[in-house]
MARRONU-221278 format. One record per residue (C-alpha): residue number from 1; residue in three letters; x, y, z. Coordinates in pm, 1 decimal, padded with zeros to 6 digits. Layout:
# residues N
+-----+--------+----------+----------+----------+
| num | residu |       px |       py |       pz |
+-----+--------+----------+----------+----------+
| NUM |    ALA |        X |        Y |        Z |
...
+-----+--------+----------+----------+----------+
# end
This chain:
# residues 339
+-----+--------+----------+----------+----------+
| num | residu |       px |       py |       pz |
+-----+--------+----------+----------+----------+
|   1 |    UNK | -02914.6 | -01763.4 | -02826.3 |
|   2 |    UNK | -02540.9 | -01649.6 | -02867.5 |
|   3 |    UNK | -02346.4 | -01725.8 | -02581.2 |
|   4 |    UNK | -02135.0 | -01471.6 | -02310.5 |
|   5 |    UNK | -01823.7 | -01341.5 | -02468.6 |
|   6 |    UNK | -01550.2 | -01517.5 | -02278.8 |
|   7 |    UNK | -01248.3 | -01385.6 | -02101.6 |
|   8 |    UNK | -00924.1 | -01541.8 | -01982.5 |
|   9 |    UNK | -00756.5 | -01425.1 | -01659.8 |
|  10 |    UNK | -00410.0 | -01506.7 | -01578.5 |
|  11 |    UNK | -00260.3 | -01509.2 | -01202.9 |
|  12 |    UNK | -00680.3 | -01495.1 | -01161.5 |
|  13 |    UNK | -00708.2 | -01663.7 | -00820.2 |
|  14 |    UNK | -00510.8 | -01378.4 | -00699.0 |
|  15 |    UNK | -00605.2 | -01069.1 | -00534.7 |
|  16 |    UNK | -00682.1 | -00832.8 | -00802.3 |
|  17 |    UNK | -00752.4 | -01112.9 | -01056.7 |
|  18 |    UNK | -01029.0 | -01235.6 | -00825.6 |
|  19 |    UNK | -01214.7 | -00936.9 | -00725.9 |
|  20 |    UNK | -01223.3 | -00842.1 | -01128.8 |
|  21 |    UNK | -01336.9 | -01234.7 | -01168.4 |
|  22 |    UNK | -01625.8 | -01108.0 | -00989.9 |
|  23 |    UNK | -01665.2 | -00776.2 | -01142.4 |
|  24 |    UNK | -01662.2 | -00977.6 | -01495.1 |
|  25 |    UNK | -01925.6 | -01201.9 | -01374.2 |
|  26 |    UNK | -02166.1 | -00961.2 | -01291.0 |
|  27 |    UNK | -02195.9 | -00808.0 | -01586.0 |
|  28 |    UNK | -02235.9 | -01092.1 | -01752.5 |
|  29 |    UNK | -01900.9 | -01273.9 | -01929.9 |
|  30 |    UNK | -01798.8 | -01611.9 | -01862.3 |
|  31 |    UNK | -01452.9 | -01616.0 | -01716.4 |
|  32 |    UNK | -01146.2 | -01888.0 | -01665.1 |
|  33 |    UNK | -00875.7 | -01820.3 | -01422.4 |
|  34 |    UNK | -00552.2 | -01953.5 | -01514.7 |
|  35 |    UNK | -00320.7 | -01974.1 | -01147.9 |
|  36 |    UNK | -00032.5 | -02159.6 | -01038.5 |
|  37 |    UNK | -00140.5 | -02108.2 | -00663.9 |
|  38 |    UNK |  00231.4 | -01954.5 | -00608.0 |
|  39 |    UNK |  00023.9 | -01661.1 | -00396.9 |
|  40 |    UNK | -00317.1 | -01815.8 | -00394.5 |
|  41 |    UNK | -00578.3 | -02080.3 | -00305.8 |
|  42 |    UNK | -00823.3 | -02256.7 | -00500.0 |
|  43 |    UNK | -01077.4 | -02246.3 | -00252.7 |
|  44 |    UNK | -01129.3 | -01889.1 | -00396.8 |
|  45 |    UNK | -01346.5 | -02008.3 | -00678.2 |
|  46 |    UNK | -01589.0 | -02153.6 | -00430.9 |
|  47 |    UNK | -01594.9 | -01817.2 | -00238.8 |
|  48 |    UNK | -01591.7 | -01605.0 | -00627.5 |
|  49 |    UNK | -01925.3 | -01841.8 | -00655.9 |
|  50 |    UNK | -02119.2 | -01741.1 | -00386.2 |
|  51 |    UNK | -02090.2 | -01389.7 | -00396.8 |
|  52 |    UNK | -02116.9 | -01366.2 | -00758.6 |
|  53 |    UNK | -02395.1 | -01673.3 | -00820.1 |
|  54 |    UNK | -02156.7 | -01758.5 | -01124.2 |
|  55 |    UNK | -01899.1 | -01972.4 | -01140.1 |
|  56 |    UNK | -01560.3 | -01931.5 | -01293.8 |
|  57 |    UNK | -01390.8 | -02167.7 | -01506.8 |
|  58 |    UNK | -01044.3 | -02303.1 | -01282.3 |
|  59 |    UNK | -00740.6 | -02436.7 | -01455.6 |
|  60 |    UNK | -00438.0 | -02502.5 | -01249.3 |
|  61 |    UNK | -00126.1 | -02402.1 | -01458.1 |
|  62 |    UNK |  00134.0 | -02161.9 | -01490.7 |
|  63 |    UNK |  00158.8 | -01845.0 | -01781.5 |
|  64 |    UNK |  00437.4 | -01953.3 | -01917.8 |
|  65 |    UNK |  00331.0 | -02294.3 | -02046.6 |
|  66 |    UNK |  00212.5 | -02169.8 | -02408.6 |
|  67 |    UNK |  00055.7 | -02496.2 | -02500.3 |
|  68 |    UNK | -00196.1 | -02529.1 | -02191.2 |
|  69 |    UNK | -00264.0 | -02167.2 | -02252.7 |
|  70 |    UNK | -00315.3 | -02156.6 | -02637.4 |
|  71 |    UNK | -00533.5 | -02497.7 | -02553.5 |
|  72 |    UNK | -00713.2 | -02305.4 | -02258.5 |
|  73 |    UNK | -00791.4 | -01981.5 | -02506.3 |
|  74 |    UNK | -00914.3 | -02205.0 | -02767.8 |
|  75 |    UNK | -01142.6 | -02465.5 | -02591.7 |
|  76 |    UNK | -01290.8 | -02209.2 | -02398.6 |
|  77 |    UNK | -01333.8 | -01965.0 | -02713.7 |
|  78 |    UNK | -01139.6 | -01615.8 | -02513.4 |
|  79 |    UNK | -01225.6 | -01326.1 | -02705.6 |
|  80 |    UNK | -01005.3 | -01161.8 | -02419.8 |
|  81 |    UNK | -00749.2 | -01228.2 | -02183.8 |
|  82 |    UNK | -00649.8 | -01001.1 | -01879.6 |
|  83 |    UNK | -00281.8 | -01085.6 | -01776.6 |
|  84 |    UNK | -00255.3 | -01023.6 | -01370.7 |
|  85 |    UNK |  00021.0 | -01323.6 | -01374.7 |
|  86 |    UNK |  00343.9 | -01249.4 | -01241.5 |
|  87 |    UNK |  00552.8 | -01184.4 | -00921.6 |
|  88 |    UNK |  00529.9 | -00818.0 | -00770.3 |
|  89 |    UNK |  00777.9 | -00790.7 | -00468.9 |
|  90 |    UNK |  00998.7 | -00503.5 | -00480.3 |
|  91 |    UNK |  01296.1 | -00610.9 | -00245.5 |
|  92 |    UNK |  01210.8 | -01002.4 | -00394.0 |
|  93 |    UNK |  01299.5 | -00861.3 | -00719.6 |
|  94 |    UNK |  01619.7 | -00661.0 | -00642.5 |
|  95 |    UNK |  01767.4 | -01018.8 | -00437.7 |
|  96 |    UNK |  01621.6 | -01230.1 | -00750.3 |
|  97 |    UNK |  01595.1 | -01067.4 | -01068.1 |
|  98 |    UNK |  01587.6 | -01331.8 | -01305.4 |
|  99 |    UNK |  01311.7 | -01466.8 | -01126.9 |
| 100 |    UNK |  01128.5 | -01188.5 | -01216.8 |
| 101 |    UNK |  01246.3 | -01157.4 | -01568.2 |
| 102 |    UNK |  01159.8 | -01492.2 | -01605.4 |
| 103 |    UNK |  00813.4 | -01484.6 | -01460.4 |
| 104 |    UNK |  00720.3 | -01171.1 | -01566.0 |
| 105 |    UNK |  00844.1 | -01116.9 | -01904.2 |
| 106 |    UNK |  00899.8 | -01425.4 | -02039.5 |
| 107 |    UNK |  00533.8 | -01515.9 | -01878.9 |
| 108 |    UNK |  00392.1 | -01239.1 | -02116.3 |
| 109 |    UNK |  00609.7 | -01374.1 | -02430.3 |
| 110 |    UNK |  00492.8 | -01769.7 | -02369.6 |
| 111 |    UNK |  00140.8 | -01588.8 | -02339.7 |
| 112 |    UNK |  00164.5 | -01370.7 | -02676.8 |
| 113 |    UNK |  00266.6 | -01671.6 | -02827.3 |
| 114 |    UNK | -00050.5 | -01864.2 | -02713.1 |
| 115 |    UNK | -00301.4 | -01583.3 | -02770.0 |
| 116 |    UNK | -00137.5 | -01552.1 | -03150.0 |
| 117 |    UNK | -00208.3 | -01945.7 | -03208.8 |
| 118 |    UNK | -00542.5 | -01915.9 | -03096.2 |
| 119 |    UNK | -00620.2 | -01563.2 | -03293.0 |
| 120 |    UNK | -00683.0 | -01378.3 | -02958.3 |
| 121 |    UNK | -00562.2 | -01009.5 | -02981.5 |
| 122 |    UNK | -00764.6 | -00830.4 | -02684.1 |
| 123 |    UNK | -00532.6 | -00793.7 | -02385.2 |
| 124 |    UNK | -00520.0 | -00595.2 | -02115.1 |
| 125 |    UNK | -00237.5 | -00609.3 | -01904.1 |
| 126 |    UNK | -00155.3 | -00517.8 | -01554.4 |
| 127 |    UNK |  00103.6 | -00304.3 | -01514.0 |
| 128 |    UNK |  00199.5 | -00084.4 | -01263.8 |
| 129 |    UNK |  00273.0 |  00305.5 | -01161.1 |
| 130 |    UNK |  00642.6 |  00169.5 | -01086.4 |
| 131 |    UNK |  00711.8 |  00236.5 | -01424.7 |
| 132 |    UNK |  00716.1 |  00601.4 | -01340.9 |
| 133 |    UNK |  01046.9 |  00585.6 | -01170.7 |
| 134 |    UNK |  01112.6 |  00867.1 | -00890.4 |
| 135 |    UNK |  00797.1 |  01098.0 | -01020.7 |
| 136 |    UNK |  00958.4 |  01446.2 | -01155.9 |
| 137 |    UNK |  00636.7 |  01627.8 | -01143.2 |
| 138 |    UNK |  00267.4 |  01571.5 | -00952.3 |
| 139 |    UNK |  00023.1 |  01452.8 | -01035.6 |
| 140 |    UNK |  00162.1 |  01190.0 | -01308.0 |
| 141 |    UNK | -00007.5 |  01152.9 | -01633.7 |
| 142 |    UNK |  00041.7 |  00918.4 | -01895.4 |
| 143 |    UNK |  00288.3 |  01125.8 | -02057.4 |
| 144 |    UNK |  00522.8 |  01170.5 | -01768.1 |
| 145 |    UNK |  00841.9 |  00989.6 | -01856.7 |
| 146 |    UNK |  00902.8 |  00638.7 | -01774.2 |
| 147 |    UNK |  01195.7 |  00450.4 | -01612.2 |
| 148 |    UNK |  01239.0 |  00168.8 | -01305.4 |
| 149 |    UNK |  01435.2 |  00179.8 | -01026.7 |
| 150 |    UNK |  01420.3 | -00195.2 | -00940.5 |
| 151 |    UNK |  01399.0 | -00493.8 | -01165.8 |
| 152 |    UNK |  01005.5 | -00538.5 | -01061.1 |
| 153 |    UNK |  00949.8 | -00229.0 | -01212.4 |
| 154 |    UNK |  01133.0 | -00232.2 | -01489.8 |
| 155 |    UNK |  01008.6 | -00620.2 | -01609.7 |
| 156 |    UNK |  00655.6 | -00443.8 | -01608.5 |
| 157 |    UNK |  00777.5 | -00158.2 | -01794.8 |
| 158 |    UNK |  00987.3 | -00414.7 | -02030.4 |
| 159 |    UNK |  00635.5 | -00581.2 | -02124.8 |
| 160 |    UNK |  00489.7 | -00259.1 | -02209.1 |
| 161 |    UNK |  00723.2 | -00242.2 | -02475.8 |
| 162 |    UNK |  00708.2 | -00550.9 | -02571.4 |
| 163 |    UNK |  00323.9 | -00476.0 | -02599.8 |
| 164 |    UNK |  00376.7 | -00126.6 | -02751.6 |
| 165 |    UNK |  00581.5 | -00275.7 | -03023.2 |
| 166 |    UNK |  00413.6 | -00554.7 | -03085.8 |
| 167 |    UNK |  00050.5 | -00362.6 | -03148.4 |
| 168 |    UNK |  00315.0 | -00118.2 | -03374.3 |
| 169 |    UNK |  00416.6 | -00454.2 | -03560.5 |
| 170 |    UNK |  00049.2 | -00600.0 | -03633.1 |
| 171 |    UNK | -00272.8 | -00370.3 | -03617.9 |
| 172 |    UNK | -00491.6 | -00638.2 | -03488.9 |
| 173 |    UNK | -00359.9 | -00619.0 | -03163.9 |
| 174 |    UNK | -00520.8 | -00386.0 | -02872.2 |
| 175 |    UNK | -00402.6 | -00367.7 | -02587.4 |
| 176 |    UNK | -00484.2 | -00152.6 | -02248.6 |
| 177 |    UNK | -00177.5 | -00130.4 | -01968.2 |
| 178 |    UNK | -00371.3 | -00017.8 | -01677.3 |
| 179 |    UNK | -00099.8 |  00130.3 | -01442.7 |
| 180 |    UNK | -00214.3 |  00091.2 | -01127.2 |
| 181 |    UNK | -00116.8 |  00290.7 | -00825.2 |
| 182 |    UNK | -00176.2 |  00141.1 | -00428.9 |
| 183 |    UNK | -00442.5 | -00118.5 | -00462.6 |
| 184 |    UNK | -00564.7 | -00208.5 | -00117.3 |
| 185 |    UNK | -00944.5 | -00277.8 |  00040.8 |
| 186 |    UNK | -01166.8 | -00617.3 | -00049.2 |
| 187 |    UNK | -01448.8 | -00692.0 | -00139.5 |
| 188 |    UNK | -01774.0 | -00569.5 |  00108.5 |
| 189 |    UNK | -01859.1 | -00936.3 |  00140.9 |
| 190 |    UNK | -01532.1 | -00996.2 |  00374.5 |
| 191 |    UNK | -01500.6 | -01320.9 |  00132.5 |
| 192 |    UNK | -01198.1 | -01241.3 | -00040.8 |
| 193 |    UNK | -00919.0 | -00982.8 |  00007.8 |
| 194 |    UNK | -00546.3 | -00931.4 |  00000.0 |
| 195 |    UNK | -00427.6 | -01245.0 |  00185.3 |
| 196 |    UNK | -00042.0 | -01263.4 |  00112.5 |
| 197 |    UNK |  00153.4 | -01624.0 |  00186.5 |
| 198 |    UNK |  00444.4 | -01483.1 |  00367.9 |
| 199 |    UNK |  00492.0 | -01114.7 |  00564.3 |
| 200 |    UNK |  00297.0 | -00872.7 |  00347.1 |
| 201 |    UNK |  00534.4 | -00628.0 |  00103.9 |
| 202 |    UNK |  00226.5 | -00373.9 |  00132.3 |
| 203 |    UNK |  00057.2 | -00124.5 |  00396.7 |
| 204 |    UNK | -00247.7 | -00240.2 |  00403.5 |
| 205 |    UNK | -00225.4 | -00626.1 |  00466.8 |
| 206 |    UNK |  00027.3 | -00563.1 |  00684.2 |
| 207 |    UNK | -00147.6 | -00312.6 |  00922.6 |
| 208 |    UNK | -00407.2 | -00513.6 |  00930.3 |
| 209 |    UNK | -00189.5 | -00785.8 |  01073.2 |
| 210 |    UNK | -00069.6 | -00546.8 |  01284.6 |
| 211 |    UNK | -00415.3 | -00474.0 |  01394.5 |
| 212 |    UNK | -00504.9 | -00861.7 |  01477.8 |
| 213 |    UNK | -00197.4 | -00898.1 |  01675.1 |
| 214 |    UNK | -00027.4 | -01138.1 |  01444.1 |
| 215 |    UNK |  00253.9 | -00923.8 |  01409.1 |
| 216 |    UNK |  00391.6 | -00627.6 |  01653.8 |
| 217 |    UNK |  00390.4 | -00348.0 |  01487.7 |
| 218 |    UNK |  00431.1 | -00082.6 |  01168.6 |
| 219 |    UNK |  00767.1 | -00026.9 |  01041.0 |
| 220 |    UNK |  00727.9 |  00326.3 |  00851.3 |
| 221 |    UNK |  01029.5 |  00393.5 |  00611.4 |
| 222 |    UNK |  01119.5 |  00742.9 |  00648.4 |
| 223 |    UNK |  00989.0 |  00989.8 |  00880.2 |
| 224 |    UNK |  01168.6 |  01290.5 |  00729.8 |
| 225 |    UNK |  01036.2 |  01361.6 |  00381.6 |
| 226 |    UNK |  00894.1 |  01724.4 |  00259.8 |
| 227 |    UNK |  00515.2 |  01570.7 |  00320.1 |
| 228 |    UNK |  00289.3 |  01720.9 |  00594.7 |
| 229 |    UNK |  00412.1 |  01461.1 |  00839.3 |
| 230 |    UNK |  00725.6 |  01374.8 |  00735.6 |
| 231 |    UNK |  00593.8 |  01041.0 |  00578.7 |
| 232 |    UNK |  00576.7 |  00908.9 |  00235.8 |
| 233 |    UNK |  00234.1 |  00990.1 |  00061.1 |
| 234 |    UNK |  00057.1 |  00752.7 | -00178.3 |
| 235 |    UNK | -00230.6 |  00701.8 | -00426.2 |
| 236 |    UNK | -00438.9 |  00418.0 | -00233.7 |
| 237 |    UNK | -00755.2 |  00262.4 | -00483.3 |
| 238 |    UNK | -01000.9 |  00011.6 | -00333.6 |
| 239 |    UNK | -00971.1 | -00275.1 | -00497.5 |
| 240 |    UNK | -01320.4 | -00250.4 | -00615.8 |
| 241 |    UNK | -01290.8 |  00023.6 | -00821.7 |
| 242 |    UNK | -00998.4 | -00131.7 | -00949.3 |
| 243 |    UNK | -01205.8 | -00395.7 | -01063.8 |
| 244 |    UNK | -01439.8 | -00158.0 | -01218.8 |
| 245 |    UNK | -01190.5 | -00023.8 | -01434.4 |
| 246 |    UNK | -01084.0 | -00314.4 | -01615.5 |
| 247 |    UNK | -01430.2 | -00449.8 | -01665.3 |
| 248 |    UNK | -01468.5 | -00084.3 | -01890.7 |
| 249 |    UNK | -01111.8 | -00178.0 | -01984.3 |
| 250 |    UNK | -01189.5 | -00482.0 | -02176.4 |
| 251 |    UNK | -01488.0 | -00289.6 | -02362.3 |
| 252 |    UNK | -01271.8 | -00019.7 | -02446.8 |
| 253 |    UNK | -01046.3 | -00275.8 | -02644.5 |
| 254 |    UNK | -01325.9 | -00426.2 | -02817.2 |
| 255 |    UNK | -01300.9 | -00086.0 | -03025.3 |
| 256 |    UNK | -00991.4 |  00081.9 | -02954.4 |
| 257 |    UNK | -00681.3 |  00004.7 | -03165.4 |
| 258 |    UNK | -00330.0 | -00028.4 | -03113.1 |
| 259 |    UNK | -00175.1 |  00018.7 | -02783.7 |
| 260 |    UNK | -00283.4 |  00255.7 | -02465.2 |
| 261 |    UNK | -00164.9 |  00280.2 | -02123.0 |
| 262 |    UNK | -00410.8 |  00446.0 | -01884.9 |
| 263 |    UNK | -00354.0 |  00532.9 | -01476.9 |
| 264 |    UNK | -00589.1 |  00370.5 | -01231.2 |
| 265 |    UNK | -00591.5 |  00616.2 | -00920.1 |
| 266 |    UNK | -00820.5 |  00848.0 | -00728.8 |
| 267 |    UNK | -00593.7 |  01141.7 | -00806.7 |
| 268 |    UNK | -00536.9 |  01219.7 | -00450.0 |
| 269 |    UNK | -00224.6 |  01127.8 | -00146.1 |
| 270 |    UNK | -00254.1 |  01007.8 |  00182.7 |
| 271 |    UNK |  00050.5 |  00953.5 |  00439.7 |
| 272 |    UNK |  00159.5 |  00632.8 |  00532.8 |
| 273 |    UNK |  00022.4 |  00783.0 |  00926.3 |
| 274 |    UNK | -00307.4 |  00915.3 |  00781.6 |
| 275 |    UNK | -00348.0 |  00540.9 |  00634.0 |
| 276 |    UNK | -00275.9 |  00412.3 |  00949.9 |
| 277 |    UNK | -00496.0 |  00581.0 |  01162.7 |
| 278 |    UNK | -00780.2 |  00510.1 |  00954.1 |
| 279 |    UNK | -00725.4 |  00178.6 |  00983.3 |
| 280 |    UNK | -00724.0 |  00240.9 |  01337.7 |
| 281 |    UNK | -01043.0 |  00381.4 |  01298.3 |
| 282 |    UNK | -01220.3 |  00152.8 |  01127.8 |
| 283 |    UNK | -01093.4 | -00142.7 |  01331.2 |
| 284 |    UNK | -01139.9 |  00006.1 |  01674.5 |
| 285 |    UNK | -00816.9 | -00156.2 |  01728.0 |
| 286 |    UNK | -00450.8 |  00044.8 |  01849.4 |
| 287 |    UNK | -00175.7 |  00029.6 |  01604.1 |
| 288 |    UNK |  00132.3 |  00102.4 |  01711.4 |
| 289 |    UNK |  00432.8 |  00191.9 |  01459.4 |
| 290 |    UNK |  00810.5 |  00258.3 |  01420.9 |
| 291 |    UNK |  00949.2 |  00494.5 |  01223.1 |
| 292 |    UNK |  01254.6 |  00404.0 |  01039.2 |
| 293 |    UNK |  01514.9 |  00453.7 |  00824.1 |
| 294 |    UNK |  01427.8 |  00519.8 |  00430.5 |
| 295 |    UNK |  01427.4 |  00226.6 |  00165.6 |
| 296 |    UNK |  01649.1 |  00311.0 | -00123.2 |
| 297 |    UNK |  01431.1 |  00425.2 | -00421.1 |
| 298 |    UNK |  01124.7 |  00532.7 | -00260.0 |
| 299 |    UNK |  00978.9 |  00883.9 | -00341.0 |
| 300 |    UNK |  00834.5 |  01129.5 | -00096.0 |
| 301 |    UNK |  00468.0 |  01136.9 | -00313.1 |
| 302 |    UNK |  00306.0 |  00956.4 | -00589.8 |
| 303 |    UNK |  00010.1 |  01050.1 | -00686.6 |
| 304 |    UNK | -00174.1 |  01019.4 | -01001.2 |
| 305 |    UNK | -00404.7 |  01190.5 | -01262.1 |
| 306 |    UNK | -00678.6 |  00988.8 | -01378.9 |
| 307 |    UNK | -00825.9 |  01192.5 | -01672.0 |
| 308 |    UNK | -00757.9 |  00976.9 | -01909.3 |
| 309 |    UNK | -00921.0 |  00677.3 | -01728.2 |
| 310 |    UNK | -01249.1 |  00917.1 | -01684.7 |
| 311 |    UNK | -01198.1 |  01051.7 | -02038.3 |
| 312 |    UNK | -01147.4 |  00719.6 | -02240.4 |
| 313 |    UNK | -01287.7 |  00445.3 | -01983.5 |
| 314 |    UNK | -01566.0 |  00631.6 | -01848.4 |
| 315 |    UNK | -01444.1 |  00522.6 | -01521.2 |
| 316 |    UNK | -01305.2 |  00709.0 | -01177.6 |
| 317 |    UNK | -01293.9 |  00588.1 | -00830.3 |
| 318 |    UNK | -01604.6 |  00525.8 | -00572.5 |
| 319 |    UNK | -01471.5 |  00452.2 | -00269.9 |
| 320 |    UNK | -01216.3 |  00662.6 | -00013.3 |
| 321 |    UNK | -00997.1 |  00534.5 |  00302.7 |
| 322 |    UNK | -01288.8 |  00468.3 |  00479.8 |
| 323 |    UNK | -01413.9 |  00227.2 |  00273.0 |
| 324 |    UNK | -01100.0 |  00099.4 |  00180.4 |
| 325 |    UNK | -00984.6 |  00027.2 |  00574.1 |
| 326 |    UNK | -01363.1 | -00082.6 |  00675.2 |
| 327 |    UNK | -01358.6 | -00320.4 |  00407.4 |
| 328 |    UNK | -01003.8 | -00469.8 |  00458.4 |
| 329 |    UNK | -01064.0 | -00479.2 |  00829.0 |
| 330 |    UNK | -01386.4 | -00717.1 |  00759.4 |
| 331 |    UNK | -01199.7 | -00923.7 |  00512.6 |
| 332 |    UNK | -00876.5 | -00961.9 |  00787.2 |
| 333 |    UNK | -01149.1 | -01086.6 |  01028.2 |
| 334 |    UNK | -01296.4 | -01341.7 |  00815.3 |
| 335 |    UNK | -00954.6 | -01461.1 |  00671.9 |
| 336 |    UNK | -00838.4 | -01516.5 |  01066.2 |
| 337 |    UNK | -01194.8 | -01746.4 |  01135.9 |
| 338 |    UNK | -01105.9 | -01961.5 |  00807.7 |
| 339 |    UNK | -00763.8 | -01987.3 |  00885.8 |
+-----+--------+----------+----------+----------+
# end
């Protein structure tokens, strides 16, 4: 009996890596999770077990330590290796940009390294709509141009061509750079969710701590912009069918060569106050907000198109606000009992 093909996921105790852990496990791969813990807890494999039945390899260590990695991807036999490691705070990166160059891009070098030792060449890589810049045109495909306005942004879209050149280089590479747009939800179970260390950079973990009284309110940047209520409008995907898609995007580099980047989004906006009262909604709970001044760099609307994802993945998105606020507002609950 041949045994499960075997994929590596880096920064995998984390929020995305964990609910694709779980994803992964389902269908049947075996799985080790490579974290630091720098935004995450180990007791997540414990809680990846029992909703899954499965559980994941756990190896404590950081990216950019090629020999544990190359040691990890050969013991363990990784036909794959999803890279979620990395740091991902905008205003983080613009105080600390080395940090992030450092983390993020010289993270995926020590990692190319490894996965060349060991004669792994599958990778998909998490990238992010950021590299879009200010978005000239709506919705944005993959062929809308690219640029950064922060150093976050522009270390993901440095690794992309890194990745680009190196599949350009060598022919046995494939690669996938699923650009994701506003991941937010958790998983139906209420076992694992977004669950930041420090005050949350995103909307959703921070209403939601908003909503459980742990902090006082909303702080909306920019009430002004040319969107039906003046506030900034956004692609939001449930984390689940963010999962989804790179489950179908680690099949579609079993056979696809060379390099491809491919959106993850649902292909439609919502307002930063449309977000927030469903989240009211769904919580039963008053949230009360402040609108303020702009942050440099933001754009009025990003949304995305997400043929290509349906066209070359087979995949598009399930679930809607609803789902995505009922099932962060379950997780929140849970999280607050543990902690």
């Amino acid at each position: 009996m041949s045994r499960p093909p075997c994929a590596l996921l880096t920064g995998g105790a984390g929020y995305i890596g964990s609910h694709t852990c779980i994803a992964l496990l389902e269908a049947g791969w075996d799985v080790v999770l490579l974290d630091n813990l720098s935004n995450s807890t180990a007791d997540v494999v414990e809680r990846i077990a029992t909703i899954s039945g499965r559980r994941p390899t756990f190896v404590q260590g950081d990216v950019r330590d090629a020999e544990l990695v190359h040691s990890v991807l050969e013991q363990h036999q990784c036909q794959a290796v999803i890279h979620f490691a990395g740091l991902k705070a905008v205003g983080e990166s613009v105080a600390k940009p080395l940090l992030y160059f450092e983390n993020n891009v010289a993270g995926t070098i020590a990692l190319l390294g490894a996965m060349h030792r060991a004669g792994t060449r599958q990778l998909v890589f998490s990238s992010s709509a950021t590299v879009y810049g200010s978005p000239q045109r709506l919705p944005i495909d993959e062929s809308h141009p690219t640029s950064a306005l922060n150093p976050y942004g522009r270390s993901k879209l440095h690794v992309e061509e890194i990745l680009s050149d190196l599949c350009a280089s060598d022919p046995t590479w494939r690669v996938v750079c699923l650009r994701y747009f506003n991941p937010c939800g958790a998983h139906p179970s209420g076992l694992i969710g977004e669950d930041p260390k420090d005050i949350p950079n995103n909307l959703m973990p921070f209403v939601a701590r908003v909503a459980t009284g742990q902090l006082p309110l909303v702080q909306v940047f920019g009430g002004d912009y040319e969107t039906p209520d003046g506030t900034g409008v956004r692609d939001y995907i449930h984390v689940q069918d963010l999962a989804a898609g790179h489950l179908n995007a680690l099949d579609y580099c079993a056979k696809a060569e060379g390099w491809h980047a491919i959106n993850l989004g649902t292909g439609r906006g919502f307002s930063v106050i449309e977000m927030i009262r469903a989240f009211e909604k769904a919580s039963g709970q008053p949230i009360p907000y402040k609108i303020v001044d702009r942050r440099p760099g933001d754009a009025a609307s990003c949304w995305a198109d997400a043929s290509k994802a349906q066209r070359e993945l087979g995949w598009s998105a399930r679930f809607g606000i609803d789902e995505m606020c009922a099932d962060a507002w379950r997780w929140q609950q849970h999280a607050r009992q543990k902690g």
